[in-house]
C-alpha positions as protocol buffer text, in pm:
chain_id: "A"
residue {
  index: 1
  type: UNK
  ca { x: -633 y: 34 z: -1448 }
}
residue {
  index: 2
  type: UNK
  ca { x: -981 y: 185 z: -1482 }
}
residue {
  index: 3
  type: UNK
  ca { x: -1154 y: -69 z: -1283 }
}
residue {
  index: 4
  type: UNK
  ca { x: -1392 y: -125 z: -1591 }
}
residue {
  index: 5
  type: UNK
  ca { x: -1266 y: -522 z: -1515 }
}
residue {
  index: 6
  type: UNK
  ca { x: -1450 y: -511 z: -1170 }
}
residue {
  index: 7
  type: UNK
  ca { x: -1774 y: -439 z: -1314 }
}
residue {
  index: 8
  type: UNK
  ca { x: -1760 y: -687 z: -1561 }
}
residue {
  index: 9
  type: UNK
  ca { x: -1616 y: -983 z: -1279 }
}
residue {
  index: 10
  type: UNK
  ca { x: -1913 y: -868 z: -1035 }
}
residue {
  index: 11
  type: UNK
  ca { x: -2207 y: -849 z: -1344 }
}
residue {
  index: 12
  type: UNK
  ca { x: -2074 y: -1213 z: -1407 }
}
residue {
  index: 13
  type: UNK
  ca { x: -2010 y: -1334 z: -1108 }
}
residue {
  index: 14
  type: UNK
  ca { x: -1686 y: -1500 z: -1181 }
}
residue {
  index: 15
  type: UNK
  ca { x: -1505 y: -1685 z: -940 }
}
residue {
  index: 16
  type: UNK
  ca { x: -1199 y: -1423 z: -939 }
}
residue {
  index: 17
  type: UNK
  ca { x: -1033 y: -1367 z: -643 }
}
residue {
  index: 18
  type: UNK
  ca { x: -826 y: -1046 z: -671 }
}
residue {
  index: 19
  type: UNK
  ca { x: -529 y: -990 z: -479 }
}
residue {
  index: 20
  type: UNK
  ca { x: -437 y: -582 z: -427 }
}
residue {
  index: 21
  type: UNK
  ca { x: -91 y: -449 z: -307 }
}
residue {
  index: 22
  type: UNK
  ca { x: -127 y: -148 z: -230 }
}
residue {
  index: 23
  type: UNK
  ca { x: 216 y: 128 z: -71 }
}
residue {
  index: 24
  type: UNK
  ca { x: 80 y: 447 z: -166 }
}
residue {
  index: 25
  type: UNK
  ca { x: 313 y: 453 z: -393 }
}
residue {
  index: 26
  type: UNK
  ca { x: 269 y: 427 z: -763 }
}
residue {
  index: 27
  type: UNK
  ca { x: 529 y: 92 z: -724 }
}
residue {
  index: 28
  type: UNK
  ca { x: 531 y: -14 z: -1051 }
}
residue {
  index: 29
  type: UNK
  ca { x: 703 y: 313 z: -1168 }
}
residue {
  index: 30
  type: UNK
  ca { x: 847 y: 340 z: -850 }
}
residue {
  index: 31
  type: UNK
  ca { x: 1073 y: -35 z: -886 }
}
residue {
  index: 32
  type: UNK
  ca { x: 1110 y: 41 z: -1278 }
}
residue {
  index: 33
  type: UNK
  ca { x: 1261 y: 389 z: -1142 }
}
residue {
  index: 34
  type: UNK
  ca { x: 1491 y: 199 z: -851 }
}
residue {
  index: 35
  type: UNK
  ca { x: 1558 y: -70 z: -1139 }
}
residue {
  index: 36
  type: UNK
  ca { x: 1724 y: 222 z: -1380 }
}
residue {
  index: 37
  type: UNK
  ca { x: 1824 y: 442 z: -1123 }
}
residue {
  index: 38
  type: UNK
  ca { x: 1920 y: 316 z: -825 }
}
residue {
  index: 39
  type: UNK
  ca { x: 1838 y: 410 z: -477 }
}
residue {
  index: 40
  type: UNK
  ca { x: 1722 y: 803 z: -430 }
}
residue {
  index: 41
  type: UNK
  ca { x: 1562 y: 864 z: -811 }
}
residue {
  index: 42
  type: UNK
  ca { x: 1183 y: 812 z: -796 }
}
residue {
  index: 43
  type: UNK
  ca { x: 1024 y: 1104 z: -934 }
}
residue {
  index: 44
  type: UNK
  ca { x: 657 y: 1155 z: -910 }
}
residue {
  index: 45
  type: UNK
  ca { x: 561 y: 824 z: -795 }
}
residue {
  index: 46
  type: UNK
  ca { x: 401 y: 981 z: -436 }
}
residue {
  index: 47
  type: UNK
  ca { x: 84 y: 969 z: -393 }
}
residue {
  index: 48
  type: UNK
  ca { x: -99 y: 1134 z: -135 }
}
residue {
  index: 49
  type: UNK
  ca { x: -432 y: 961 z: -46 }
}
residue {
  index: 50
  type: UNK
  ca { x: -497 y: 638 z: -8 }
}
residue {
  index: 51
  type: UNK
  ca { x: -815 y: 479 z: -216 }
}
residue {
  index: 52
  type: UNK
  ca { x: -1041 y: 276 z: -37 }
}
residue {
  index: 53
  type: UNK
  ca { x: -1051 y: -33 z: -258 }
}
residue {
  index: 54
  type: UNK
  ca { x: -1309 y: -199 z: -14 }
}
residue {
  index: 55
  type: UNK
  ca { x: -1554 y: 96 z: -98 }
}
residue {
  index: 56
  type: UNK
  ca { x: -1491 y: 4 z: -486 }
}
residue {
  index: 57
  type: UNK
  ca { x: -1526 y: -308 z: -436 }
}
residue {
  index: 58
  type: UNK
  ca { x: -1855 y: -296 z: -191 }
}
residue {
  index: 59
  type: UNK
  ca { x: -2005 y: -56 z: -467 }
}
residue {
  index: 60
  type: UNK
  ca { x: -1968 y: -317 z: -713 }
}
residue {
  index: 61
  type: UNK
  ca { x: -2070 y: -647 z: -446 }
}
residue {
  index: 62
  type: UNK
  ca { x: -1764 y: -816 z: -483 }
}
residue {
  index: 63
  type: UNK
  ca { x: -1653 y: -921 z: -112 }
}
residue {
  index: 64
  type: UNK
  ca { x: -1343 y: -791 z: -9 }
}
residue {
  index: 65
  type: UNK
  ca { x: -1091 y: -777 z: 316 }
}
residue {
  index: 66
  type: UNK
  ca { x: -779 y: -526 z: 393 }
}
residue {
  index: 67
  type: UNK
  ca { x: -521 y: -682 z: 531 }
}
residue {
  index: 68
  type: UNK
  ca { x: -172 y: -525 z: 675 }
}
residue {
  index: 69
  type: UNK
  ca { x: -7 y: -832 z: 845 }
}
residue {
  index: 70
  type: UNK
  ca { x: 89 y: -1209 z: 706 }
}
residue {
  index: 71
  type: UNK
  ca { x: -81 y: -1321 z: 997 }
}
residue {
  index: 72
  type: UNK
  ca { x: -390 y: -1189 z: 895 }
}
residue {
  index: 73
  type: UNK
  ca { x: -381 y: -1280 z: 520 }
}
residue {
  index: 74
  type: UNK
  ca { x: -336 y: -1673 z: 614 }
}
residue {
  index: 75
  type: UNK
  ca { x: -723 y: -1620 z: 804 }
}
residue {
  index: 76
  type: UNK
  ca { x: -887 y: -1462 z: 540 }
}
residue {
  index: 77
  type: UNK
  ca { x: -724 y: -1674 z: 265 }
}
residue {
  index: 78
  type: UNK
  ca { x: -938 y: -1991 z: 288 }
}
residue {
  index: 79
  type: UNK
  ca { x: -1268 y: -1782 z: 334 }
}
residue {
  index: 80
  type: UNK
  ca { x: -1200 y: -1612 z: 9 }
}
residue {
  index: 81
  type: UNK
  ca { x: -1091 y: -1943 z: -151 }
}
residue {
  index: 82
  type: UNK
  ca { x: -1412 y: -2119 z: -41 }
}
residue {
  index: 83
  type: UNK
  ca { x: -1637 y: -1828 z: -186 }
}
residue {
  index: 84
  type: UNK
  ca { x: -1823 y: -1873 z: -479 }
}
residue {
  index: 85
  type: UNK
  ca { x: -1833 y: -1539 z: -665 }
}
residue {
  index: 86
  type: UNK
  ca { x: -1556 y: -1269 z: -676 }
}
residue {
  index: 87
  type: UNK
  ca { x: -1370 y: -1146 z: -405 }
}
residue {
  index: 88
  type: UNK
  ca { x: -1088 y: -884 z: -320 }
}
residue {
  index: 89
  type: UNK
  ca { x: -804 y: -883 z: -56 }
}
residue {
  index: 90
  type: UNK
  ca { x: -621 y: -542 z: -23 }
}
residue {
  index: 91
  type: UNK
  ca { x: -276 y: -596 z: 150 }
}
residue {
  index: 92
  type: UNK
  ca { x: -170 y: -262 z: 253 }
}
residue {
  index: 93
  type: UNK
  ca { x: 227 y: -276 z: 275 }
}
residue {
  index: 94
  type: UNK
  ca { x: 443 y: -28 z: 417 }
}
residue {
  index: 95
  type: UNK
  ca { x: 516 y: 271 z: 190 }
}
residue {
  index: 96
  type: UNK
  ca { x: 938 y: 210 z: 138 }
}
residue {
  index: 97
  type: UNK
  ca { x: 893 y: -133 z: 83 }
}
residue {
  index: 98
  type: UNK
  ca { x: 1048 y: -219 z: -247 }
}
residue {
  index: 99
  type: UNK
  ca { x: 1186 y: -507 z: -414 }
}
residue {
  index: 100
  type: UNK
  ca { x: 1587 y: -501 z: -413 }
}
């Protein structure tokens, strides 16, 4: 959660390819919240700004892609798979999606 990990995966240069989902939403806490609570009870699990994993992950060399669509994810897919070295692919999904 410090993204400590990245630095070490890009100094190496291990073949890790990282898939990000990212709402906006701090989701884990979010679905535990939805999980205990039900619909209605998330408390403090807004976030208002969204990071911009690519930077991170350009600052470190690690190749990355944002994607927002399925459509898009199925292109980039066998590029990452075919690189050798670490790579990133941010899928940005909609801010109320949660697991029911």
């Amino acid at each position: 959660m410090s993204m400590g990990e990245l630095g070490v995966i890009a100094e190496h240069q291990l073949n890790v390819n990282i898939i990000l989902i990212t709402n906006t939403k701090l989701g884990m806490v979010r679905q535990l919240q939805f999980d205990n609570y039900g619909k209605g009870h998330y408390s403090g699990t807004d976030i208002n700004f969204d990071i911009d994993f690519m930077k991170l992950a350009e600052a470190y060399g690690i190749k990355s892609f944002k994607v927002d669509k399925n459509a898009d994810f199925n292109k980039v897919l066998p590029e990452v798979i075919k690189h050798q070295g670490p790579t990133l692919i941010q899928c940005q999904v909609h801010p109320d999606f949660i697991r029911i």
